[in-house]
Structures are given as structure tokens and as C-alpha cells.
N, C-alpha and C positions, 0 to 999 in steps of 0.2 A: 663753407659747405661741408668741408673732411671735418670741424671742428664738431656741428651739427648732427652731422652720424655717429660720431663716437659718442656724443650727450645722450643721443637716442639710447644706443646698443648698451651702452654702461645702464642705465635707466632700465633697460630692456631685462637685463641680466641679474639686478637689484629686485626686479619684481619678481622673474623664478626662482632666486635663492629664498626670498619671505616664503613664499607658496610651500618650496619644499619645506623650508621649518618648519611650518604650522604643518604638512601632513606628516612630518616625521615628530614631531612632541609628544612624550609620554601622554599616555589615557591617565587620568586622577580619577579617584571614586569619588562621590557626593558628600560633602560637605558634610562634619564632624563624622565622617568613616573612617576607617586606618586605609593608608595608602594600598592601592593593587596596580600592580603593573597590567600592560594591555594583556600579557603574557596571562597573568593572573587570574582576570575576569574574562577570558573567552576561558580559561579551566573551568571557573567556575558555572559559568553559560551551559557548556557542555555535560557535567554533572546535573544542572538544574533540570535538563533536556531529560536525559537519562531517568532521574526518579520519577518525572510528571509520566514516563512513559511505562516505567512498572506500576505508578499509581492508576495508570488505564487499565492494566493487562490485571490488575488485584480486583478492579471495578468489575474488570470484564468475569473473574471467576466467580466472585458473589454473586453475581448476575445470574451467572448458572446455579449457582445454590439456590437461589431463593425460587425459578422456574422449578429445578428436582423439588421443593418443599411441594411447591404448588400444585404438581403433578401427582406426589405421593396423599394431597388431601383429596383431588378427585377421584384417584380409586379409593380412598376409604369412602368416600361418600359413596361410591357406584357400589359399595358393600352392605349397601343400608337395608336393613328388614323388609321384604317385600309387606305394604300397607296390609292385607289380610291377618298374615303372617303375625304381626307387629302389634295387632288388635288383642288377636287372641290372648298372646301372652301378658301381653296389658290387662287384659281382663282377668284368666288366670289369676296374675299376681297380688290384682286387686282382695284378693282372698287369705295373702299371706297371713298365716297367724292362727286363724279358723279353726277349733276343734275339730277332730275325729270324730262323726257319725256314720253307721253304716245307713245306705240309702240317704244320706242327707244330701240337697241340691240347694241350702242357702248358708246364709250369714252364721245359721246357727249352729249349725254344722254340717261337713261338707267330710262323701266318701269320695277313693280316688276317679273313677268312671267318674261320679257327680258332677266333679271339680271340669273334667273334659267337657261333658254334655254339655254344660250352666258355660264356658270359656267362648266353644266353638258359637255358640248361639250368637254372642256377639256380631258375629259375619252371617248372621239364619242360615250353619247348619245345623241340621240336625245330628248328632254323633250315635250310634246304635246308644244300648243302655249300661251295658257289662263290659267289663275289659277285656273278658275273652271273647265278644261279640266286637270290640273296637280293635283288634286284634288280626281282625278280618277285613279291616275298614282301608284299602291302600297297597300299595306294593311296597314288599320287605324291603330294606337295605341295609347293608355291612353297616358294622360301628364306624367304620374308617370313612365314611361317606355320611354321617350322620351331619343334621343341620335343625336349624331353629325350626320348629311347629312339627320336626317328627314327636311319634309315639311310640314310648319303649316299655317294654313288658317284665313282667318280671312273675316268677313262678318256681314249683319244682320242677314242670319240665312243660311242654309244645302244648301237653292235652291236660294243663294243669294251669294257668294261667291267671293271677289271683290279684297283678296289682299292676299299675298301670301309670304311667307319667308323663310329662313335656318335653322336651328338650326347648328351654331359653335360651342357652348362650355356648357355642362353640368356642372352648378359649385356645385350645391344644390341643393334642393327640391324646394326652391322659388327662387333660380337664373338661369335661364337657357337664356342662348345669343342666340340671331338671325339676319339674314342679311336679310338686305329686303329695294327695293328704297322705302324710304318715297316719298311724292308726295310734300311735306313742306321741307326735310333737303337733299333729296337724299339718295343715299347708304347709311345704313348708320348701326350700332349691335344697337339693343336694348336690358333691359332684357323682356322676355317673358312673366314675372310675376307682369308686372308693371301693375297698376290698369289700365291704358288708355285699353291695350291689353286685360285684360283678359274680360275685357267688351266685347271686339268684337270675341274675341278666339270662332274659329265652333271647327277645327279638327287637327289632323296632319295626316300626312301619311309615311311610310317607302316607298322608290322606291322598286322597287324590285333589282336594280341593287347593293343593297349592303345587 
């Protein structure tokens, strides 16, 4: 019987020393890899952790970039030419090029009032005839406020008012475009803010139509 338990316990104790071997054996790495100790590859575990977590946080900031893109095209789009507005000057420019005629309202020649009258028709207004009569046509505003489908005046002085324009394209503070027949190149944009203009600049005006 005392022979039989010592066979046991001896047996017994043969089977917790295998066990702990096998959980105490070095980690090997995968077959034709250079050796890592277990020491080794929880290092490297821990690094692999680490980048996959800044390659989140780089995801996560692009992310916002491309929302701020997204965001910065719906306000340009919410900046878009009111349709009336947008007519006009389309029609206007359809004119580009067009000789100087006085009183002329077509293709074959076109004065600056003309060029208004024959624009605005596009949307059936009517615009008075004269640029000192379209002059009258709106409530004034500052250059500094000025926007696409105003009317700007140009003359030697308020009770003197001889020539008449567009404004198309607000680009700046000192670029602002305008249509208007020259009497020298015809139809033609200028900027607003060119010394020749701002010599003769009386006024502008908003129509009331927009």
C-alpha cells in the first residue's frame, strides 16, 4: 500500500514539473523569422498597439478636414448670383465686343443706357431710357457695399451724368468688374477701381428689382 502511494505522488509530481516546463518555455516566432524572446514580442505588440492608435487619431483629423472642405463649398454655393440677378448679367455680356452707337439697342450697335434697357428686358423690366433717368431708378449705396446687378454712374458731377454701367463681379475691395459700352472699345467689363473711373465715379444705385 506505502509502495503504491509513493508510485502515485512520484507520478503525481512528474506531471506538475512537464506542466510547468511547457508554461515556463520560451515564445519562438514563426517559422523562417529571426528568433524574439516572449520579452521581445509583447515589445513589439505593444508598439503595433500604439501606431494603429495614432493611425486612428491621423483618420480621425482628415476627417475633419474634409467636413471643413465640405462646409467651406456650401457657403460658396449659398454665394451664388441671385437667378434675376445672374440673367441680367448673362444677357448683358452676351453683348461683349458690340460697337459704340449712340441710341443703339441691338447687335449692331449698342450705347451704354441701350446696353441696360435691352439686359434688364431679359427678366420684362423695363429700365427708364437715359442714364440720368436710370440714375433715379433704386436707392443709392456706398462703393463699399456695392454687389453684382448694381448701377454705377459716371459723369462730371450729380446734375451731369453721361455714362452708365453694371457691376458683374465683386472680386475685392479694389477690384470690382463692370459692363458698360465704351464709346472707344464698345461693350466691354472694366475694373471699377481703375484710376481712368474712379476720376469720373458720381454714384451707384441698387434697382429695386433685386
Amino acid at each position: 500500500m506505502k509502495t503504491l502511494f509513493t508510485t502515485s505522488a512520484l507520478f503525481i509530481f512528474f506531471l506538475l514539473v512537464m506542466v510547468s516546463c511547457q508554461s515556463s518555455q520560451p515564445v519562438f516566432s514563426k517559422r523562417g523569422e529571426e528568433y524574439q524572446s516572449a520579452r521581445e514580442i509583447a515589445a513589439a505588440k505593444r508598439a503595433a498597439k500604439k501606431s494603429g492608435r495614432r493611425g486612428e487619431t491621423n483618420r480621425g483629423i482628415a476627417g475633419t478636414s474634409k467636413d471643413r472642405t465640405s462646409r467651406t463649398r456650401v457657403s460658396n454655393r449659398s454665394r451664388n448670383l441671385d437667378k434675376d440677378v445672374a440673367t441680367v448679367i448673362q444677357a448683358a455680356r452676351s453683348y461683349t465686343g458690340v460697337p459704340y452707337r449712340w441710341g443703339g439697342t441691338t447687335r449692331v450697335g449698342m450705347d451704354c443706357s441701350g446696353l441696360l434697357c435691352t439686359s434688364f428686358q431679359s427678366i420684362d423690366v423695363a429700365l427708364p431710357r437715359t442714364s440720368e433717368e436710370q440714375s433715379r431708378y433704386g436707392s443709392e449705396v456706398k462703393p463699399k457695399d456695392l454687389r453684382e446687378g448694381d448701377l454705377v454712374f459716371f459723369g462730371e458731377s450729380k446734375r451731369n451724368i453721361t455714362h452708365v454701367g453694371m457691376v458683374t463681379e465683386v472680386i475685392g475691395p479694389n477690384e470690382v468688374r463692370f459692363i458698360h459700352a465704351s464709346t472707344s472699345l464698345g461693350v466691354i467689363e472694366n475694373n471699377l477701381y481703375a484710376e481712368h473711373y474712379q476720376k469720373i465715379f458720381i454714384k451707384a444705385v441698387r434697382p429695386p428689382v433685386f
